[in-house]
KEDREN-590749 format. One line per 10 residues: their letters; for each residue x negated, y negated, z of C-alpha. Coordinates in nm, 2 decimals, m for minus. Example, Ala and Ser with C-alpha at 12.3 -4.5 7.8 and 13.67 -1.06 7.14 Angstrom:
AS> m1.23 0.45 0.78 | m1.37 0.11 0.71 .
# end
This chain:
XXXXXXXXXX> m2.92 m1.68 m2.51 | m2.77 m1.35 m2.68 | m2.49 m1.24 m2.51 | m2.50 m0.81 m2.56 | m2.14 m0.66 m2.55 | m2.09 m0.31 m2.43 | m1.83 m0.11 m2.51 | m1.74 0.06 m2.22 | m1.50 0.37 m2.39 | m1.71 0.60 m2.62 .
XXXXXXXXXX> m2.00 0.43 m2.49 | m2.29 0.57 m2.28 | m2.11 0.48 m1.94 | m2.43 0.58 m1.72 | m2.67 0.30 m1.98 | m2.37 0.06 m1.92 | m2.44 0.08 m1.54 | m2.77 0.05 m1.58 | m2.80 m0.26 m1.78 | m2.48 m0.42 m1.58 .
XXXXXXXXXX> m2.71 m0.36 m1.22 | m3.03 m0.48 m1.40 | m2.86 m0.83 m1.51 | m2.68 m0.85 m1.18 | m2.95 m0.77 m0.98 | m3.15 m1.00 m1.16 | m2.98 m1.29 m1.11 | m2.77 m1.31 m1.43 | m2.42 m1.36 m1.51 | m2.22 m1.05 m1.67 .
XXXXXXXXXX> m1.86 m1.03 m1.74 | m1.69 m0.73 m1.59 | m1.30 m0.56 m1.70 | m1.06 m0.53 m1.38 | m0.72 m0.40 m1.38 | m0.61 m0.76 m1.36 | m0.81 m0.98 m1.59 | m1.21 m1.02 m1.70 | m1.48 m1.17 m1.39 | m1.75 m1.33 m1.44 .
XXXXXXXXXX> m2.00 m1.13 m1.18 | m2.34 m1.28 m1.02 | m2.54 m1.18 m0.68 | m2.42 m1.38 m0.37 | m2.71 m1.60 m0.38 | m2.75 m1.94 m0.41 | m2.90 m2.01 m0.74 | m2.72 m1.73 m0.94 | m2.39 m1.89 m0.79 | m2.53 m2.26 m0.92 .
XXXXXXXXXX> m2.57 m2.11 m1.26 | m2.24 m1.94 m1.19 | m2.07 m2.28 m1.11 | m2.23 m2.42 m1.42 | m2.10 m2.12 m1.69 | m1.75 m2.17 m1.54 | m1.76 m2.62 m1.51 | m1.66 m2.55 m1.19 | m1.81 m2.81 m0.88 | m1.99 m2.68 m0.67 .
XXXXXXXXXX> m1.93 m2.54 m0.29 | m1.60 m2.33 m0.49 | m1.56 m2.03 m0.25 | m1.59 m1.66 m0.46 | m1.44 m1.31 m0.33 | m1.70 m1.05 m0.23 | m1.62 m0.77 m0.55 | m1.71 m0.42 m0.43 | m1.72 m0.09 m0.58 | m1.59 0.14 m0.28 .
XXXXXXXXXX> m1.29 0.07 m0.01 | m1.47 0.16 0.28 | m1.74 m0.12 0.21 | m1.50 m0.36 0.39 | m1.67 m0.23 0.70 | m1.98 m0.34 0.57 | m1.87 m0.67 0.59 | m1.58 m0.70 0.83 | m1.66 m0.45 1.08 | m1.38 m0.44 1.33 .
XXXXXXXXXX> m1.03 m0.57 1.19 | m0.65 m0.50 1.34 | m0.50 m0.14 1.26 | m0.21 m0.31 0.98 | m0.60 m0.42 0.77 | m0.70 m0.07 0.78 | m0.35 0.05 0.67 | m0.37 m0.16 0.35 | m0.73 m0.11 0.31 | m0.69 0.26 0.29 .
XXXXXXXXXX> m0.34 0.22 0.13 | m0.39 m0.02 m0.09 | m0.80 m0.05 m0.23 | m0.88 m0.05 m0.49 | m0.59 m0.21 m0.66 | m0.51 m0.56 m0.73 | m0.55 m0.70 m0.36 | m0.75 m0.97 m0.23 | m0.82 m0.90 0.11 | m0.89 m1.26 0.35 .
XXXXXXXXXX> m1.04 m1.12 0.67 | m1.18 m1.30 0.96 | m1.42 m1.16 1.16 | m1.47 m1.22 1.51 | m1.71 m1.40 1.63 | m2.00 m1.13 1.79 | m1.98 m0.94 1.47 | m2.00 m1.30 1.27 | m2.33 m1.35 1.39 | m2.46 m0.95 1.42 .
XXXXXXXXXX> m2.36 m1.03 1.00 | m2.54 m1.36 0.96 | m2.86 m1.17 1.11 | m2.80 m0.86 0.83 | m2.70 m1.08 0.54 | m2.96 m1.37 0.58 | m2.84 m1.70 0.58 | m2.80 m1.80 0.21 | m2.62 m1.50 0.17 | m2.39 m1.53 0.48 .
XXXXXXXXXX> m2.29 m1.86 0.36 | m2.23 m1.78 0.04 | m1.96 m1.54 0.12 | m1.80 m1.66 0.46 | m1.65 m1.97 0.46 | m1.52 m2.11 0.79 | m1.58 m1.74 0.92 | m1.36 m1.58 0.71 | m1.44 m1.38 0.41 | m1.27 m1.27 0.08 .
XXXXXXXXXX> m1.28 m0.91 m0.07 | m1.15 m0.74 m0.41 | m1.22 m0.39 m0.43 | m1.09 m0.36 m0.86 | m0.91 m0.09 m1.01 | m1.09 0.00 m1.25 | m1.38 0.24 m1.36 | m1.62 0.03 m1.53 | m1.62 m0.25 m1.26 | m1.64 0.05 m0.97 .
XXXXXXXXXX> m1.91 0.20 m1.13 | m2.11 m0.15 m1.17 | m2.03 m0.26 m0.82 | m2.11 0.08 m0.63 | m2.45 0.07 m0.78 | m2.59 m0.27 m0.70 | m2.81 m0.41 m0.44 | m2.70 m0.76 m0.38 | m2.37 m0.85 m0.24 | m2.12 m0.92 m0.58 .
XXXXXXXXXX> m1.89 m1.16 m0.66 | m1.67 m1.21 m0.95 | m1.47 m1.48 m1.02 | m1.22 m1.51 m1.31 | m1.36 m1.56 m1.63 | m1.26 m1.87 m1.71 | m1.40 m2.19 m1.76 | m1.26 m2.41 m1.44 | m0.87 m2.53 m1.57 | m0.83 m2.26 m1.85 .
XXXXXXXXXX> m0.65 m1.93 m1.88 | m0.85 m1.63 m1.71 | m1.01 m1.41 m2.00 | m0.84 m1.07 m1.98 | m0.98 m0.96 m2.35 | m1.35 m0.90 m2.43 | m1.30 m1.11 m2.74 | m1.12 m1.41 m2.53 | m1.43 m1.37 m2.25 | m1.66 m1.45 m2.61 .
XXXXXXXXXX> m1.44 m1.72 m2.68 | m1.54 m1.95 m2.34 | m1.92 m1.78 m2.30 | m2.08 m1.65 m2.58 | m2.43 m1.75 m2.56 | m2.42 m1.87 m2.21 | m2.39 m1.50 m2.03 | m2.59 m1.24 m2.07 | m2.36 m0.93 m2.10 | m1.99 m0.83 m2.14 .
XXXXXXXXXX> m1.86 m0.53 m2.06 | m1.57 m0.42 m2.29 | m1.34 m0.22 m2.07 | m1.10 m0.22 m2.41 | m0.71 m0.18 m2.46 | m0.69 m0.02 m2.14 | m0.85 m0.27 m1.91 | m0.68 m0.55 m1.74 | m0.33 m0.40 m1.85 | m0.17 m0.65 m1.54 .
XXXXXXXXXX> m0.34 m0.95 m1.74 | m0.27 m1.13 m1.39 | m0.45 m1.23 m1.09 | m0.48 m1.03 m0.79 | m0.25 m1.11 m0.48 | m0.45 m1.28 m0.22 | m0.37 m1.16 0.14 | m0.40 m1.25 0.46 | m0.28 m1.03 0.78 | m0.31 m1.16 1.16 .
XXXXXXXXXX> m0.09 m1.21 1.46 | 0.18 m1.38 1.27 | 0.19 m1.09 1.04 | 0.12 m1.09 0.64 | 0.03 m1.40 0.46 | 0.04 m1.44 0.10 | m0.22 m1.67 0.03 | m0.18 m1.69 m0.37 | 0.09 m1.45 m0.59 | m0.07 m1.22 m0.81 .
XXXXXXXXXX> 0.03 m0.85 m0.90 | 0.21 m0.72 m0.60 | 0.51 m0.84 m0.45 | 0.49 m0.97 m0.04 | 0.78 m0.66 m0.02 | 0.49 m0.44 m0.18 | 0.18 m0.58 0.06 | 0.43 m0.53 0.34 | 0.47 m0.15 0.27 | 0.09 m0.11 0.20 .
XXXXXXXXXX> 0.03 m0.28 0.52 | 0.27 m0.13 0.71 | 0.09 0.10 1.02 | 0.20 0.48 1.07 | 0.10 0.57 1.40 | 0.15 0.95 1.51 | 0.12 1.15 1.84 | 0.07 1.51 1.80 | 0.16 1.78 2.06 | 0.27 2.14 2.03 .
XXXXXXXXXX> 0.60 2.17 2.07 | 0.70 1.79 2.04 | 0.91 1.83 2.37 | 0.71 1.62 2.62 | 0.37 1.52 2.54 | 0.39 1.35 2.23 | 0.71 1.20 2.29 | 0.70 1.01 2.60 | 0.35 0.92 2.41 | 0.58 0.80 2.11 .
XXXXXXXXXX> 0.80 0.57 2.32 | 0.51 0.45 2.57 | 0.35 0.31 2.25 | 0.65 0.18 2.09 | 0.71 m0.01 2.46 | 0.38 m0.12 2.43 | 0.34 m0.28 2.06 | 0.69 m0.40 2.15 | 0.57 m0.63 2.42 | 0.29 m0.73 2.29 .
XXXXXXXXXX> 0.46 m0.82 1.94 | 0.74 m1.00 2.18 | 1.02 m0.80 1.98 | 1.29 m0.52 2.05 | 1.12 m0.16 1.99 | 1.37 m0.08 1.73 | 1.24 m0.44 1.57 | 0.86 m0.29 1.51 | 0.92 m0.18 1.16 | 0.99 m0.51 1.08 .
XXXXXXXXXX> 0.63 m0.63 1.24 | 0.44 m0.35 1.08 | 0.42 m0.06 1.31 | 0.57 0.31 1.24 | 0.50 0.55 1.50 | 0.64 0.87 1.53 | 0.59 1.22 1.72 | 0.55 1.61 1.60 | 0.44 1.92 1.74 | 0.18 2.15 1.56 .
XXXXXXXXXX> 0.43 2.47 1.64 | 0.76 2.29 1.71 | 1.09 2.40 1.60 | 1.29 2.13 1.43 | 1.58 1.99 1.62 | 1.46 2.02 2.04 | 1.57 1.82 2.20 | 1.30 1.64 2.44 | 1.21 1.83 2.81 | 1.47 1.70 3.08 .
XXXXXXXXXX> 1.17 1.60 3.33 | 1.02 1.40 2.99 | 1.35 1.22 3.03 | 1.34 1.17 3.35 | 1.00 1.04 3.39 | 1.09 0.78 3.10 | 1.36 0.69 3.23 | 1.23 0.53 3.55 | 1.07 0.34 3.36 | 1.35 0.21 3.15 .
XXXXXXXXXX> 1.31 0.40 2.85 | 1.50 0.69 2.70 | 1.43 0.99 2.47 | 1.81 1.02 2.45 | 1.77 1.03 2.06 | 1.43 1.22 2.02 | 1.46 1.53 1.84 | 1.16 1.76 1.80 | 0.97 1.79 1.42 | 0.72 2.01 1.28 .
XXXXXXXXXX> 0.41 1.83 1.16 | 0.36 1.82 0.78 | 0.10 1.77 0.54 | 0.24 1.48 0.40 | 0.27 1.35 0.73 | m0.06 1.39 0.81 | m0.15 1.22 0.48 | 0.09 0.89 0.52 | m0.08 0.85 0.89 | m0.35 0.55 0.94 .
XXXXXXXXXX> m0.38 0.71 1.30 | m0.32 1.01 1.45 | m0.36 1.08 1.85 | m0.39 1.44 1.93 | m0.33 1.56 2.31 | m0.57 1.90 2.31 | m0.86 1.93 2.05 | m0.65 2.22 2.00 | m0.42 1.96 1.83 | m0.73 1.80 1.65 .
XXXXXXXXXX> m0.83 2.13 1.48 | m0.48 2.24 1.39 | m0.48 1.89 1.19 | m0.78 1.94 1.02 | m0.71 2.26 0.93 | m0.42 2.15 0.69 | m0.61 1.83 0.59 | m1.00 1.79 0.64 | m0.97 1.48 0.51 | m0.78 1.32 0.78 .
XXXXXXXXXX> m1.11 1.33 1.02 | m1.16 1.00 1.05 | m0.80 0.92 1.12 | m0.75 1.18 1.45 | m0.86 1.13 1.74 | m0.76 1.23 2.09 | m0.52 0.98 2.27 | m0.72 0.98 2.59 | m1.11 0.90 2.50 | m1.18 1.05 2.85 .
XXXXXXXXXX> m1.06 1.40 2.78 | m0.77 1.64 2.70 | m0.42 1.56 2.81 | m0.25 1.93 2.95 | 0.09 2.03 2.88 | 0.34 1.94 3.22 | 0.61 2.24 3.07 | 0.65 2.49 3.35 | 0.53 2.25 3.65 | 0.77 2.02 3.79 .
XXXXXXXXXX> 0.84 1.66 3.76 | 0.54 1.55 3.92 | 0.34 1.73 3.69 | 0.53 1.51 3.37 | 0.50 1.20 3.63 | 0.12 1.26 3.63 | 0.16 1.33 3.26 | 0.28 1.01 3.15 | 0.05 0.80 3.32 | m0.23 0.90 3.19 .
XXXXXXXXXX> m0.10 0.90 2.84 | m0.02 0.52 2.95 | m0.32 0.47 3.02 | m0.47 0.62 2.77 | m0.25 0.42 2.51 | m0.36 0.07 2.69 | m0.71 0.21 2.64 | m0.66 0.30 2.22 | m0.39 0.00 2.16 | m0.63 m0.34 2.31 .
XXX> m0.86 m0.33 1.97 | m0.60 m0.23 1.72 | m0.42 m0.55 1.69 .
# end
């Protein structure tokens, strides 16, 4: 066998693609630049993975990562997952991250009906799954473009250094692979393996060290919730603290303790002025229910804001389109807090009004929070 080598810069990108889809496609083996080192890339199915198991010495029934091109094809394959996932899947893909997820078990089988069974088995292993998502434009390009389900092991044979040179992936398989793609100088500029990660109840588990740091998975992963209002007086905070006493029991920590478990939430008004303190009848009503907005004070909403957020509950689509309207980008990250309709400002009508308020912002909160963990 010939292997061809491609050189990716100053070569015709769109011909690359073509020729990296046909051979993966097809059941072949092709080598692939990442920002950490080469892969070795075949279709999830079983005899391309025997031949894979082969190129590489490897025994067989080795587990490989699922490689995609985009971030959001994580849904494709794990289709509900807690709220810190989505933070570092939207945070963190594509970059050097291997994501272990574990689907539940309904959307385990709805997959094993999609996928087939060959497939299914090929990429979840005791019902849990592996994903890389590379960053890098050559192995993006390749992986948004085929038909079959990717994965990409190191390129390696099984107890050697992984290849992070086109000319070191020749060295272990010329002749036994049928294309390389030379990302060149630039590719695989960490020349180390990706971080493999794990988040669930007990919080973020570093499966294997790689690129990033646990201190920098923790950031990535790290969930910035936000409640928008008008003036950020009432409505959004008392929905700010409800949360906070929510996640709080449910993490079994202090509220002030929820950065430390992976949960940001703040409050902000689409017209506030910066300073306010919150309504007394806010106060009040919170503190009843021993809580305090003692130490609230009221914040215009920001862009950036709005851009750090993995969720953002709006009272009013009023809210929702002031939002969009200083990022359209954000629309599938705002959402109202009560699924059943708008929550109306309490300024102006008594405590029983804010009473009424905050309960069905509590309820509304149980109603968002049950799925995001």
């Amino acid at each position: 066998m010939k292997t061809e080598v491609y050189q990716w810069n100053g070569g015709e990108q769109e011909a690359i693609v073509r020729a990296a889809v046909k051979v993966l496609d097809g059941g072949g083996v092709a080598a692939i630049p990442t920002e950490t080192v080469y892969g070795l890339a075949c279709r999830a199915e079983p005899e391309a993975i025997r031949r894979l198991d082969a190129v590489k010495a490897r025994a067989e029934g080795k587990r490989y990562s699922l490689h995609i091109g985009k971030p959001d094809d994580v849904y494709r394959y794990v289709p509900q997952m807690p709220l810190r996932v989505h933070a570092l899947v939207r945070k963190g893909l594509p970059g050097p991250i291997t994501l272990v997820c574990q689907p539940n078990e309904a959307n385990l089988a709805e997959l094993r009906k999609k996928l087939g069974e060959k497939v299914f088995n090929i990429l979840y292993e005791n019902g849990s799954i592996g994903i890389r998502c590379p960053n890098e434009e050559a192995a993006l390009a390749i992986l948004s473009q085929t038909v079959w389900p990717i994965v990409a092991p190191s390129a390696n044979p099984s107890g050697m250094a992984p290849a992070t040179s086109a000319r070191q992936v020749l060295e272990y398989f010329d002749g036994q692979i049928e294309m390389v793609v030379d990302g060149g100088p630039e590719a695989c500029r960490y020349q180390q393996s990706s971080t493999v990660v794990k988040i669930s109840d007990a919080g973020v588990e570093i499966l294997r060290e790689g690129v990033l740091t646990r201190a920098a998975v923790e950031e990535l992963a790290t969930a910035q919730i936000l409640f928008v209002c008008t003036g950020n007086t009432c409505r959004s905070p008392m929905a700010e603290v409800l949360a906070a006493n929510y996640l709080s029991k449910k993490m079994s920590c202090n509220i002030d303790e929820l950065p430390a478990f992976g949960y940001k939430i703040e409050s902000f008004g689409v017209s506030a002025y910066d300073g306010c303190r919150a309504s007394e009848e806010a106060c009040k009503v919170l503190r009843k229910k021993g809580l305090s907005l003692d130490r609230h004070r009221s914040r215009l909403l920001q862009r950036q804001d709005i851009r750090e957020a993995d969720l953002i509950f709006v009272m009013s689509r009023h809210h929702q389109d002031a939002v969009l309207a200083m990022n359209n980008k954000a629309a599938n990250r705002v959402f109202l807090l009560d699924p059943d309709g708008e929550i109306s400002d309490p300024i102006g009508f008594g405590e029983s009004q804010y009473q009424a308020c905050a309960t069905q912002i509590e309820q509304a909160i149980e109603k968002r929070f049950k799925d995001l963990l």
